[in-house]
Backbone bond lengths (Angstrom), bond angles and torsions (degrees), N, CA, C in turn:
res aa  C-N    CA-C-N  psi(-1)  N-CA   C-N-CA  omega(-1)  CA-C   N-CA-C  phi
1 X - - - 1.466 - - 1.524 108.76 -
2 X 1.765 111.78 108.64 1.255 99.34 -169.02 1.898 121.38 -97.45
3 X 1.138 138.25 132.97 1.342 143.58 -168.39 1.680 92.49 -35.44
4 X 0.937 123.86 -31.19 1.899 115.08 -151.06 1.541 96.16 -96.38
5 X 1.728 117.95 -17.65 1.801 98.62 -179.37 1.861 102.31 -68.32
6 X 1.391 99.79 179.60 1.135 104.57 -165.75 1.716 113.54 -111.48
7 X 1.951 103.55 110.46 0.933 105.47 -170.25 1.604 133.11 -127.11
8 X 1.044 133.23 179.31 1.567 123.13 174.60 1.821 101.00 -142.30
9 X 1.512 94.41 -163.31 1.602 92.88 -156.88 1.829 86.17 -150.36
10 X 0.992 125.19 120.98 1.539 121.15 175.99 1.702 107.68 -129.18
11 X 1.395 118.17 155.85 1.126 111.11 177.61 1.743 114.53 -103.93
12 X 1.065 115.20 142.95 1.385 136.77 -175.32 1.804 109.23 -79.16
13 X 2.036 103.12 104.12 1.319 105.07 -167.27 1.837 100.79 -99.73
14 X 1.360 116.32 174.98 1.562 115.48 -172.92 1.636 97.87 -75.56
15 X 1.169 138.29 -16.50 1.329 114.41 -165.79 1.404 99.17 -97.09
16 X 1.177 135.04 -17.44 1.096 136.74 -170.10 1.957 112.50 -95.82
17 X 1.411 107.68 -25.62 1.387 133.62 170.92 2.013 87.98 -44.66
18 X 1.728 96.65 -84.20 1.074 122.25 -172.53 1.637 112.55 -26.45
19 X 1.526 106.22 -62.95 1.525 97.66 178.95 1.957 110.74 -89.06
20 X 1.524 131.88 55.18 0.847 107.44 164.67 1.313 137.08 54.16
21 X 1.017 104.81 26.92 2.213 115.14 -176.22 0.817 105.61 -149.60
22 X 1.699 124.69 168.32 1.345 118.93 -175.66 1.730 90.57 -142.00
23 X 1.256 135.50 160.06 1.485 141.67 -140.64 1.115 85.56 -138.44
24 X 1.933 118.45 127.35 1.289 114.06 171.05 1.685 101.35 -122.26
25 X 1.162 103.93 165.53 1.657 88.26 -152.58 1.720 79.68 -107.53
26 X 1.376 92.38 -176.94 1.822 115.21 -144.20 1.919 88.56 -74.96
27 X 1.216 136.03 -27.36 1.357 152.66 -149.76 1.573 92.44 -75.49
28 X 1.651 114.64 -44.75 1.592 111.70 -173.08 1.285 115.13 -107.06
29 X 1.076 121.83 22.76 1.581 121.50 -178.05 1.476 111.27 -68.27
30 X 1.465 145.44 -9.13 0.971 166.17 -135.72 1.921 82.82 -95.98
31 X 1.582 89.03 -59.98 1.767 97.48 -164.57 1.434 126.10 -72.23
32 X 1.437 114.80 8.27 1.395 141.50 -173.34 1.909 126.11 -147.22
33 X 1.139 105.37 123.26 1.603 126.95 -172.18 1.458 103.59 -17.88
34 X 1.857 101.77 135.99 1.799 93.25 164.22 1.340 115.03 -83.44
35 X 0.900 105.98 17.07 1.794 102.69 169.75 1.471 114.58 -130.92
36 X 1.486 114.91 163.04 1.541 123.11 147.65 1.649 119.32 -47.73
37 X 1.771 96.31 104.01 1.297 121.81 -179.41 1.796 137.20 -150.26
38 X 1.350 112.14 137.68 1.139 114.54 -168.33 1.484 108.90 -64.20
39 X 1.360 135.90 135.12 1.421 137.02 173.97 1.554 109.65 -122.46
40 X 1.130 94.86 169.49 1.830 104.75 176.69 1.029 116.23 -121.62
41 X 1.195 115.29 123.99 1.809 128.66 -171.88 1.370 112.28 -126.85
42 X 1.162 129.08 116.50 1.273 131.02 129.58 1.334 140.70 -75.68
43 X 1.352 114.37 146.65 1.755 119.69 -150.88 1.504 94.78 -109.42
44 X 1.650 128.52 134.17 0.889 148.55 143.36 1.642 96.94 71.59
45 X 1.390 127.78 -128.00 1.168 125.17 -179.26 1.527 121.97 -107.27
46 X 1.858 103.06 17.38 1.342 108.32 156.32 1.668 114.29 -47.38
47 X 2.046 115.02 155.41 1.099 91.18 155.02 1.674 133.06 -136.03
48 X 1.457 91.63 29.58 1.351 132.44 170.55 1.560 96.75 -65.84
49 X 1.245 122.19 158.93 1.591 129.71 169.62 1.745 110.61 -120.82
50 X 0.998 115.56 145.35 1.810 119.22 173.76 1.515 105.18 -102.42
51 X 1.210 106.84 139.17 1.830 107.93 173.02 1.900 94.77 -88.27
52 X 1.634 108.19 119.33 1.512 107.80 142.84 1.400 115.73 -136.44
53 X 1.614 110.62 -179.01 1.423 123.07 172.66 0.916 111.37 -70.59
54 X 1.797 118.73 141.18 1.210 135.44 132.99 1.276 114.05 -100.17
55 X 1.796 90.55 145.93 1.834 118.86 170.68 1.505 119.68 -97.00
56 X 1.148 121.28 87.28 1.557 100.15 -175.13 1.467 133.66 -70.14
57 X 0.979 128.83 155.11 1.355 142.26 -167.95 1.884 107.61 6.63
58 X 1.014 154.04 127.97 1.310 142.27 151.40 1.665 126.99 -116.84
59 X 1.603 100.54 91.92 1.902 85.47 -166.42 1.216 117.42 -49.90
60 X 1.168 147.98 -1.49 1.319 132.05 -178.94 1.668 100.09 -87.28
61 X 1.452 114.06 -36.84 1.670 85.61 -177.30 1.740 95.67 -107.58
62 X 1.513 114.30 25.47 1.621 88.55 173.27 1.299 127.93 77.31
63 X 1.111 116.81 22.18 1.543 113.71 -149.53 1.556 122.53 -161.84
64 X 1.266 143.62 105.64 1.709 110.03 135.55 0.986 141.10 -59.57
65 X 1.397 133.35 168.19 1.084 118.64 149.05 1.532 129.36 -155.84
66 X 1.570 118.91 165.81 1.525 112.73 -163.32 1.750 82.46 -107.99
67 X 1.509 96.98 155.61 1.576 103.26 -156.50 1.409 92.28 -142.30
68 X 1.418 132.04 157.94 1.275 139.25 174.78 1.756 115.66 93.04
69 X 1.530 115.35 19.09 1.405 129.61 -170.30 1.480 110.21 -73.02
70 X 1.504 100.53 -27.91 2.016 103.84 -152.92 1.755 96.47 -40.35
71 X 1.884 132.19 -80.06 1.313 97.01 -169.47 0.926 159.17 -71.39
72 X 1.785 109.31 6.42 1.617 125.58 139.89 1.202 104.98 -20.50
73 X 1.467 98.35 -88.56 1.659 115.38 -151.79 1.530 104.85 -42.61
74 X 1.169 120.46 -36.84 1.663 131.71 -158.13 1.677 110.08 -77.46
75 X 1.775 98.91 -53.57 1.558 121.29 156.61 1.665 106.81 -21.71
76 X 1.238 110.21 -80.76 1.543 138.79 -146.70 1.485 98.32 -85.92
77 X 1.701 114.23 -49.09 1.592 97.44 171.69 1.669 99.16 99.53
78 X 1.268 100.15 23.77 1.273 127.63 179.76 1.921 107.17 -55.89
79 X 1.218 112.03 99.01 1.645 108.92 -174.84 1.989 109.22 -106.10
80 X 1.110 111.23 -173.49 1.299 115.12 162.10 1.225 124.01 -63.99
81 X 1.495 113.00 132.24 1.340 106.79 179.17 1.150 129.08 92.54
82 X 1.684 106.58 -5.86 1.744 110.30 -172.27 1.705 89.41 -78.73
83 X 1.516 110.08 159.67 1.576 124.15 151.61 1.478 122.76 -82.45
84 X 1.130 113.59 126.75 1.892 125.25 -166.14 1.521 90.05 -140.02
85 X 1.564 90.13 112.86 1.654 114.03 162.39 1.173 125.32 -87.77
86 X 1.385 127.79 107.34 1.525 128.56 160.84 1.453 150.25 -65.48
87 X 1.279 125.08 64.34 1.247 132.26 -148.32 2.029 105.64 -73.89
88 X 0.891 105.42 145.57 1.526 102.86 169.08 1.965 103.29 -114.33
89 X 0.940 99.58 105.51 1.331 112.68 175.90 1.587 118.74 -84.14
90 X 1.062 113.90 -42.09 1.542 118.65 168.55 1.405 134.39 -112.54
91 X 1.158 141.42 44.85 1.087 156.46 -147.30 1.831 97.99 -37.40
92 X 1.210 137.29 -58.01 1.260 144.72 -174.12 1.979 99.62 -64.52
93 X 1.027 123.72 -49.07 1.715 108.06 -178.46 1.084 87.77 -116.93
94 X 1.570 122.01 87.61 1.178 131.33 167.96 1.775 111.86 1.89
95 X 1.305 135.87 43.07 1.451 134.65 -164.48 2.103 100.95 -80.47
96 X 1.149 114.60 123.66 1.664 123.92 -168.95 1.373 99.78 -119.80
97 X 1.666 105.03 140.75 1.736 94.13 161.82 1.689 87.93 -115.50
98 X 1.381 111.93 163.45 1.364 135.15 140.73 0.950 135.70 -117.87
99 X 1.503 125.89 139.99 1.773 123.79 -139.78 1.432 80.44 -156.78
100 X 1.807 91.70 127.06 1.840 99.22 168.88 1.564 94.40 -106.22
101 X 1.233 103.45 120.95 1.564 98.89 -179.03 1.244 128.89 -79.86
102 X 1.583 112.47 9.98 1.804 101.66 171.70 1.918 84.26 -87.38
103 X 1.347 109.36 -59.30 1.171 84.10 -177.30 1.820 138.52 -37.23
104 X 1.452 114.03 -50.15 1.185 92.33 177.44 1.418 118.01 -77.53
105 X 1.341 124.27 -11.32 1.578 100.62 147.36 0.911 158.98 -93.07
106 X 1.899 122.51 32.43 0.907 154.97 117.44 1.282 127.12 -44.88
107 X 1.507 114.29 -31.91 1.855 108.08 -179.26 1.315 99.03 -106.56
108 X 1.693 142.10 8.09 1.421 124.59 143.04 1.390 100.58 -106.49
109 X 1.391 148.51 23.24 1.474 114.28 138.79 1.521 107.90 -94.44
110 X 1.424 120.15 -1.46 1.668 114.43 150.64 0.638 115.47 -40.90
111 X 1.676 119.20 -76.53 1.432 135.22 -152.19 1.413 99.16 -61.15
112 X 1.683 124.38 -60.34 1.240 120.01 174.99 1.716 126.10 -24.59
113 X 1.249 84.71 -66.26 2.016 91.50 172.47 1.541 97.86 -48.06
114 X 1.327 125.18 -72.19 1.634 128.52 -167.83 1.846 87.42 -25.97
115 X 0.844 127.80 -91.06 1.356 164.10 -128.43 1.858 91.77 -69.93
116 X 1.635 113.60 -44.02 1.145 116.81 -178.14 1.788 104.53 -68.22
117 X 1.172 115.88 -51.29 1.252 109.61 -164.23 1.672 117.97 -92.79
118 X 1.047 108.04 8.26 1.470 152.36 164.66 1.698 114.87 -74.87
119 X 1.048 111.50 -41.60 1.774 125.54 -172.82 1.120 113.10 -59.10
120 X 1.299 127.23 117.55 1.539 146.10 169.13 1.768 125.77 -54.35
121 X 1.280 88.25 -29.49 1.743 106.45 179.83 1.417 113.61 -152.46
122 X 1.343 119.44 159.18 1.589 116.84 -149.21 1.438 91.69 -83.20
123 X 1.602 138.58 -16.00 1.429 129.11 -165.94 1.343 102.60 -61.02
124 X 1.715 113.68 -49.15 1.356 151.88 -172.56 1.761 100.53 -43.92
125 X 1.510 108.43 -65.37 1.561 121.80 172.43 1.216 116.37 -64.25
126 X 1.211 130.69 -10.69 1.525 133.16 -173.42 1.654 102.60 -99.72
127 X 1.357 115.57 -28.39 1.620 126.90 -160.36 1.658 81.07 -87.68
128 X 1.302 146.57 -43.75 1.268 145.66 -131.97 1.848 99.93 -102.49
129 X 1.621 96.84 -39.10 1.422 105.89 -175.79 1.642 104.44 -75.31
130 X 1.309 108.73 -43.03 1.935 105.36 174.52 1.013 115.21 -63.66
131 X 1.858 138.28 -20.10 0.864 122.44 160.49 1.827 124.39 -84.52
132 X 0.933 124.79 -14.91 1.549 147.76 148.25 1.643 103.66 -37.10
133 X 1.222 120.24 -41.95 1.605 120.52 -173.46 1.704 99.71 -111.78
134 X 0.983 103.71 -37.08 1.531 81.39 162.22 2.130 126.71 -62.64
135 X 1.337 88.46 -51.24 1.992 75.72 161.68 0.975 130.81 -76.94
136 X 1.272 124.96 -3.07 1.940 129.78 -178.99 1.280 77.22 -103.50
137 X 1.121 154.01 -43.39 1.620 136.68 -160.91 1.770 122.67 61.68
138 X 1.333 83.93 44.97 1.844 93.34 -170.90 1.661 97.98 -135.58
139 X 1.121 114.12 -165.24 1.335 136.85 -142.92 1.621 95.62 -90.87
140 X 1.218 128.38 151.50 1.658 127.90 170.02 1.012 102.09 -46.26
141 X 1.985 104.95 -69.11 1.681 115.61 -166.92 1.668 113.24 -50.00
142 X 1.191 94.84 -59.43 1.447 95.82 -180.00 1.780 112.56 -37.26
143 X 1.357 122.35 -48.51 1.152 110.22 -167.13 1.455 122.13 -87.36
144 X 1.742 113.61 10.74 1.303 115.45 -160.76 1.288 74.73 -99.11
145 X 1.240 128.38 -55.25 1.868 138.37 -170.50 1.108 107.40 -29.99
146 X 1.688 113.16 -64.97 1.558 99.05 173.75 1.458 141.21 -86.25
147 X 1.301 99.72 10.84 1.413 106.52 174.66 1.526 122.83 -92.64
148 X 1.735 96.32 -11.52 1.345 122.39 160.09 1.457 132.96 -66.98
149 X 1.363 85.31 -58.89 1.734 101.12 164.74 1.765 113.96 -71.89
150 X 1.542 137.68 -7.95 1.299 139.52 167.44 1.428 107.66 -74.26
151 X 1.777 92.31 -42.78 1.603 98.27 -171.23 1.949 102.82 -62.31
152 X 1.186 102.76 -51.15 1.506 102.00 -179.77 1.440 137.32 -67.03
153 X 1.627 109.03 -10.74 1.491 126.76 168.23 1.300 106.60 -96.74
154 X 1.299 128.20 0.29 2.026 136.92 -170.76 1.588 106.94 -103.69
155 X 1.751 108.19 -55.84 1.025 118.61 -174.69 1.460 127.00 -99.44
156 X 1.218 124.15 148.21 1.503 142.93 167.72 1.179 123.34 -42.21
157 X 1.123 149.39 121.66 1.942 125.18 142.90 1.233 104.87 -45.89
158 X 1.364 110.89 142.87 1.661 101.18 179.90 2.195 97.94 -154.29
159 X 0.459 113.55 179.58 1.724 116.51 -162.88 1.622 89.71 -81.63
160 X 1.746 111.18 123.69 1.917 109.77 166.84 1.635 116.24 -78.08
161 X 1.365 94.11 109.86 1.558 104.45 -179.47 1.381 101.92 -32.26
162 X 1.556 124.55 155.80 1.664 141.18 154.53 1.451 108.58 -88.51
163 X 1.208 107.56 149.15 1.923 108.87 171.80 1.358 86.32 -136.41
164 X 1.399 110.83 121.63 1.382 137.21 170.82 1.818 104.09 -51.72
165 X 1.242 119.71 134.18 1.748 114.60 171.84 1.623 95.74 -146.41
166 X 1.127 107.17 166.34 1.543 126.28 -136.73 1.923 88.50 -73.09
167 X 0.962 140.45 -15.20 1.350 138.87 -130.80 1.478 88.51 -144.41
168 X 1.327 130.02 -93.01 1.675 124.73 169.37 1.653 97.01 -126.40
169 X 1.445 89.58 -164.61 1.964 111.95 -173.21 1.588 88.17 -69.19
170 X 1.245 96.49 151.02 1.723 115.49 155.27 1.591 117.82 -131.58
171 X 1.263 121.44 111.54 1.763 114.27 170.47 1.664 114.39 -50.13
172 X 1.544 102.77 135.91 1.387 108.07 -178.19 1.628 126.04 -56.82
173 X 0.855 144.63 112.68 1.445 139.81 -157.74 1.444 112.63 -66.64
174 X 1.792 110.90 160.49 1.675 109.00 174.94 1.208 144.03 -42.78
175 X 1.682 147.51 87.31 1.253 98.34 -147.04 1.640 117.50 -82.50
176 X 1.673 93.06 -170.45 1.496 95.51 -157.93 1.817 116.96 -66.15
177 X 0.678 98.79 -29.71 1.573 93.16 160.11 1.604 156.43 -63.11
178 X 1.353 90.19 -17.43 1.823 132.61 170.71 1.465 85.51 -80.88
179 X 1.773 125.47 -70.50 0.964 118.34 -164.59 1.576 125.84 -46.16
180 X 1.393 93.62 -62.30 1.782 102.65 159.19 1.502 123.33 -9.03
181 X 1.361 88.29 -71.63 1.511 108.14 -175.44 1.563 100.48 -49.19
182 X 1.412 120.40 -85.88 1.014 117.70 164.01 0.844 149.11 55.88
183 X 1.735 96.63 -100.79 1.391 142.98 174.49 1.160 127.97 -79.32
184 X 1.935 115.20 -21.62 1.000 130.89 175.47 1.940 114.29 -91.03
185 X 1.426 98.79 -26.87 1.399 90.89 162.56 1.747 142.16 -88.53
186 X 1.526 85.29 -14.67 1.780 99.88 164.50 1.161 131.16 -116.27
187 X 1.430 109.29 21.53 1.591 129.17 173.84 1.491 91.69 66.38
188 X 1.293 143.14 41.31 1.408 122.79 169.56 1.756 100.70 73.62
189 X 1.023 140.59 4.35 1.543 142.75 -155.21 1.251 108.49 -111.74
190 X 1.472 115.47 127.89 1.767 118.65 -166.87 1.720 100.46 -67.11
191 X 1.674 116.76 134.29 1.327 111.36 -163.64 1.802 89.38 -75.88
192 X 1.218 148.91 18.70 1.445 137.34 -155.01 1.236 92.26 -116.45
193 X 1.796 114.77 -60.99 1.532 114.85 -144.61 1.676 104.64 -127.32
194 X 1.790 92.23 -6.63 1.715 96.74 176.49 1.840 106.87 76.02
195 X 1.253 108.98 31.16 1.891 101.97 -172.41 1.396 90.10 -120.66
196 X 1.387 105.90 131.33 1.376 136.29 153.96 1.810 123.84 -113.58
197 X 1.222 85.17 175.55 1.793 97.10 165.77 1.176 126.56 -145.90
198 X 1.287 137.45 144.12 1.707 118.85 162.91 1.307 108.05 -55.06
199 X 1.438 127.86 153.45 1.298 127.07 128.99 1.657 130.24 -76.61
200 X 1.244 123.16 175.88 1.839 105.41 171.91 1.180 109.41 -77.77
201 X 1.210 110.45 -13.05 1.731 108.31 -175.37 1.922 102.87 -89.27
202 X 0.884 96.65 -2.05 1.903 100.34 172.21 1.331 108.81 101.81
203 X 1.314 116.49 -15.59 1.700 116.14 -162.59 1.643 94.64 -90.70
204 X 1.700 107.01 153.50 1.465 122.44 -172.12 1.783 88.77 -74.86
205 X 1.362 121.68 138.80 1.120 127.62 147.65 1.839 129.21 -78.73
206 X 1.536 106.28 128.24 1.636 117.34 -166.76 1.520 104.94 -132.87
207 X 1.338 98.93 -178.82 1.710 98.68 163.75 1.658 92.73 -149.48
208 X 1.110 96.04 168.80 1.666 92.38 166.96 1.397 121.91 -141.70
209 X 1.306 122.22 123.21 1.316 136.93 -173.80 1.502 126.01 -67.85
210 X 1.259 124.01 140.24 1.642 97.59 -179.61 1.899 77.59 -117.90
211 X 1.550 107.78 146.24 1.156 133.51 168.88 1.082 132.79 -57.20
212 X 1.424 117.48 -37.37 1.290 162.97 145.48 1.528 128.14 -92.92
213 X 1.696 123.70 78.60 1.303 98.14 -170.09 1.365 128.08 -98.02
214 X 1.424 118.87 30.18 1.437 132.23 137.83 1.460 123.81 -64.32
215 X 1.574 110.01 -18.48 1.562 105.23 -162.52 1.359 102.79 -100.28
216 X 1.428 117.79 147.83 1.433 104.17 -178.96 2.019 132.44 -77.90
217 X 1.332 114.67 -115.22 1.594 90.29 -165.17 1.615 100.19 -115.91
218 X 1.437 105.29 41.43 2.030 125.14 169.02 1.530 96.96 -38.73
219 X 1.152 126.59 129.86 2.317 138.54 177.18 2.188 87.32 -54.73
220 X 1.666 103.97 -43.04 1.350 87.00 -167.40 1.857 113.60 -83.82
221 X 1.116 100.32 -8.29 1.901 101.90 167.83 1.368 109.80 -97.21
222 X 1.282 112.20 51.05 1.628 111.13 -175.17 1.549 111.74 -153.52
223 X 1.680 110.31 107.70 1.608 116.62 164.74 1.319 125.88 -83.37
224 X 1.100 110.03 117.26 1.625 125.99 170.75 2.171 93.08 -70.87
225 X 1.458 113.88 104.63 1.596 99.07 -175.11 1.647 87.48 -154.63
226 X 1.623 109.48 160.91 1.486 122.76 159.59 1.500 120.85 -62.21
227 X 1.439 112.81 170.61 1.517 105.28 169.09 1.656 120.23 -62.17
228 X 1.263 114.78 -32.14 1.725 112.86 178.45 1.225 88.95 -63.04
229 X 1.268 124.45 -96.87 1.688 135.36 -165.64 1.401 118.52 -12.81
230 X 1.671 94.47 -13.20 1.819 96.27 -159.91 1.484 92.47 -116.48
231 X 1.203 138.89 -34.45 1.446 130.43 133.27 1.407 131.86 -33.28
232 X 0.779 115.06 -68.18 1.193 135.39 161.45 2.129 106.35 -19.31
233 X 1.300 84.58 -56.83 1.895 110.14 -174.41 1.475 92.89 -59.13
234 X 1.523 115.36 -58.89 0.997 120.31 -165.11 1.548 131.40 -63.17
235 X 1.747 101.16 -35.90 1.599 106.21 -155.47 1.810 98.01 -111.08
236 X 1.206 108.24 -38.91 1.296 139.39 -175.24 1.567 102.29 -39.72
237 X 1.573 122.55 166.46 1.264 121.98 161.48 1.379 108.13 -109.58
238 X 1.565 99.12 102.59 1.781 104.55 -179.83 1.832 107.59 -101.43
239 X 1.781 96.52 142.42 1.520 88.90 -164.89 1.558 91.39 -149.88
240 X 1.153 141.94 170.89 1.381 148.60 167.21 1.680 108.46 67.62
241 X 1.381 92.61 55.47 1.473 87.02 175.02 1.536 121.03 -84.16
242 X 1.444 109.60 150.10 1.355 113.85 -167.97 1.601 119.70 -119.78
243 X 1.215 127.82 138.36 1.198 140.26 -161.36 1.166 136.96 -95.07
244 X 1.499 151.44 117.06 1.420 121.45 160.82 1.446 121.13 -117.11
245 X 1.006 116.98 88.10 1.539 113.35 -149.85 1.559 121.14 76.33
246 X 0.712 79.74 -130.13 2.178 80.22 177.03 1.951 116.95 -89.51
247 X 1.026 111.85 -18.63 1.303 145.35 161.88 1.916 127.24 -58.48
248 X 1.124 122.28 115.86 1.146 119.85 -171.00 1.467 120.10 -123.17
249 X 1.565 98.65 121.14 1.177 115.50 -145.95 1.690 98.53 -114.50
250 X 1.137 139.75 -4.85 1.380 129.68 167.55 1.861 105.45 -148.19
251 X 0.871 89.10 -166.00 1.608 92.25 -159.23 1.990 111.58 -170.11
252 X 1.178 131.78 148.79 1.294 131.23 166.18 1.801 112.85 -134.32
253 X 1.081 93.00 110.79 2.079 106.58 -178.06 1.407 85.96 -96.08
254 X 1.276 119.63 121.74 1.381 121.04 124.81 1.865 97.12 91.54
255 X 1.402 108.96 6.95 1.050 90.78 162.25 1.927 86.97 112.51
256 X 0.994 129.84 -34.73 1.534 149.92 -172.98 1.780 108.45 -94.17
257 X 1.197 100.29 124.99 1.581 105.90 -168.13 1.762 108.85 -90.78
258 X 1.221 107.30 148.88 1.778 111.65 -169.79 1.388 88.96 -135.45
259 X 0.898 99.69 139.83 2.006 122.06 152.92 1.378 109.75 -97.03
260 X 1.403 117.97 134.27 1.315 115.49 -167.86 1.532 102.84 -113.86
261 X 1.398 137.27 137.48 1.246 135.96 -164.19 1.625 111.64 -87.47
262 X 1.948 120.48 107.82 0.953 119.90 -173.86 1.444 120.76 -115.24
263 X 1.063 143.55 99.29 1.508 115.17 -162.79 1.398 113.41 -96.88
264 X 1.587 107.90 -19.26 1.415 124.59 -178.09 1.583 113.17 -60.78
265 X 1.537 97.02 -40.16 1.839 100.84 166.95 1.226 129.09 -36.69
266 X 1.456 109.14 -43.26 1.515 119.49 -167.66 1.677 102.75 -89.21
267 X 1.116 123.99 -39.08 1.145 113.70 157.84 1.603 132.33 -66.81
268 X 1.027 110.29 -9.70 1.955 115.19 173.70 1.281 95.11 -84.15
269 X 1.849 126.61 -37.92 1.010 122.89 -177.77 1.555 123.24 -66.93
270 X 1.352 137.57 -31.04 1.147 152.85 -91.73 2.184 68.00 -145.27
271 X 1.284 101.16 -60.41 1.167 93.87 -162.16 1.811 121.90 -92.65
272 X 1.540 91.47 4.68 1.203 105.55 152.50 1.398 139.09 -59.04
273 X 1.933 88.15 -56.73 1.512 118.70 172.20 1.555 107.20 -54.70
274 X 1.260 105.09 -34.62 1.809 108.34 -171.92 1.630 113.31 -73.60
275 X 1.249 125.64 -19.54 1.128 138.70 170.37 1.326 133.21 -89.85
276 X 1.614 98.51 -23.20 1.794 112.30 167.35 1.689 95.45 -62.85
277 X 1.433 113.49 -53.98 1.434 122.54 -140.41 1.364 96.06 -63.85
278 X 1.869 114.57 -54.69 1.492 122.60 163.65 1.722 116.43 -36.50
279 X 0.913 110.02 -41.41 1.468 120.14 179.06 1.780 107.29 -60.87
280 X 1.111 102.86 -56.99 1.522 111.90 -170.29 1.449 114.39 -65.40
281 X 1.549 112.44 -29.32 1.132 120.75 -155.01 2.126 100.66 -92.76
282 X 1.358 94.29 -23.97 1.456 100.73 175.25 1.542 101.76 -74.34
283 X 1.427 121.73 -57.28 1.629 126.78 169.90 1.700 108.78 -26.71
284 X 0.905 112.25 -57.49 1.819 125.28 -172.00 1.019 125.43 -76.83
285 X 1.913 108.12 -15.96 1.611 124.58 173.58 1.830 92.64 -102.83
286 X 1.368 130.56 -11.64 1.556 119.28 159.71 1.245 132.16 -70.79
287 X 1.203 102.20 -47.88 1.917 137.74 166.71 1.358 95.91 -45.83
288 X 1.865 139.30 -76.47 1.047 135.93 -156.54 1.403 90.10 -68.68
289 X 1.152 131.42 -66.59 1.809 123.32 -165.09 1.424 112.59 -22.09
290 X 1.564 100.55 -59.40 1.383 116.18 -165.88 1.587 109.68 -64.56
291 X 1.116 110.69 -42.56 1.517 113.96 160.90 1.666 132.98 -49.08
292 X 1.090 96.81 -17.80 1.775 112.95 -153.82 1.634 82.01 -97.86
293 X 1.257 98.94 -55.55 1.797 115.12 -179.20 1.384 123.69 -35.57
294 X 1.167 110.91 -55.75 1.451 132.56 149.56 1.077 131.65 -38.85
295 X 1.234 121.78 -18.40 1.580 123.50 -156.52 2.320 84.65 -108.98
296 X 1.049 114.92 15.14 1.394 101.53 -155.03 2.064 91.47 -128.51
């Protein structure tokens, strides 16, 4: 679908949902037959084409229209109010695309994620996550948070592979896309003591700890920390660890107590709480029914 065919963007109303058509207003008729005619459309990033009717222009209702949509709409989940772009791709065999645009921007911030957690090197994970906030249109942090917390409600703890090296074992490292994330939700900043550094290349210097270093690269077996802190993790006698959910939020080195900086906690929590309440509130709307029921 190339930027230069000639296109518009209309919104999808309930009466028109209902009968399967979509209403093109009198402004684009230019880009569609003066007569009653069959066209070929392909939907979204299909690249097959469908034969339907066109209505051309009719002053009494104001309108063309393309007709034969209903299992689109049904397919796709097509509601009021969505934006649907009309591309004319072939001007000579009348060839049309139609594009529901939450949908297709839903299948490139897929692909994006695919692609983010997928990334071989952190440039790779960094290019995938800016485009991730460019289609959500929100904040870096914000979007590393929840891609953190998806990653951690999606995936398993599961055992961190070993890679054999010439000298002893080495655990397989974060990959670069976890890291990303990361880095983007704690500014690069050790979650223990809050110490960073520049690098020359501009980026905050970190390391990251696994909590568990049997377990593999789980958002909740993973410290965002400095090199002391991470020594420290390592060599130190750490004991009284503290919890918030799956999440670990304090800590004691050496005998000396740490709070560990979580923000993701409060949000796993937050949306925990939001689901008890939903929960409870359906319980209390069963209870009264059944009560009400009774009374009859």
């Amino acid at each position: 679908m190339s930027d230069e065919n000639p296109r518009f963007t209309i919104r999808a109303s309930a009466s028109r949902l209902n009968k399967g058509l979509l209403a093109v207003p009198q402004k684009h008729k230019t880009l569609f037959p003066t007569e009653r005619a069959s066209i070929q459309v392909a939907f979204d990033d299909e690249s097959e084409t469908r034969e339907v009717t066109f209505h051309p222009y009719d002053p009494v209702t104001k309108e063309a229209r393309i007709l034969g949509l209903g299992n689109w709409f049904k397919t796709r989940g097509v509601r009021e109010g969505d934006k649907i772009s009309i591309v004319l791709e072939d001007p000579e065999r009348w060839r049309y695309r139609l594009v529901l645009d939450r949908y297709l921007l839903q299948q490139q911030e897929t692909q994006a994620r695919q692609q983010l957690e997928a990334a071989l090197t952190d440039s790779e994970a960094q290019q995938q996550l800016e485009k991730l906030v460019r289609l959500a249109r929100r904040r870096s942090r914000d979007v590393a948070g929840e891609e953190l917390l998806r990653l951690a409600h999606e995936s398993q703890r599961e055992a961190r592979p070993i890679i054999a090296a010439p000298v002893s074992e080495r655990h397989e490292g974060v990959p670069s896309g976890i890291r990303i994330l990361l880095r983007e939700l704690h500014d690069g900043k050790c979650q223990i003591c809050s110490f960073t550094f520049e690098k020359r290349n501009g980026e905050p210097f970190f390391e990251i700890h696994h909590l568990d270093p049997k377990v593999g690269h789980h958002p909740t077996n993973l410290l965002v920390v400095c090199p002391n802190c991470h020594a420290q993790l390592e060599h130190a006698t750490v004991t009284d660890l503290r919890w918030a959910g799956a999440w670990l939020v304090a800590v004691r080195i050496n005998g000396k107590r740490f709070s560990v900086r979580q923000p993701l906690a409060h949000d796993a929590l937050k949306r925990g709480l939001f689901l008890l309440l939903i929960m409870a509130a359906a319980q209390i709307s069963r209870i009264a029914f059944r009560k009400s029921t009774r009374g009859y």
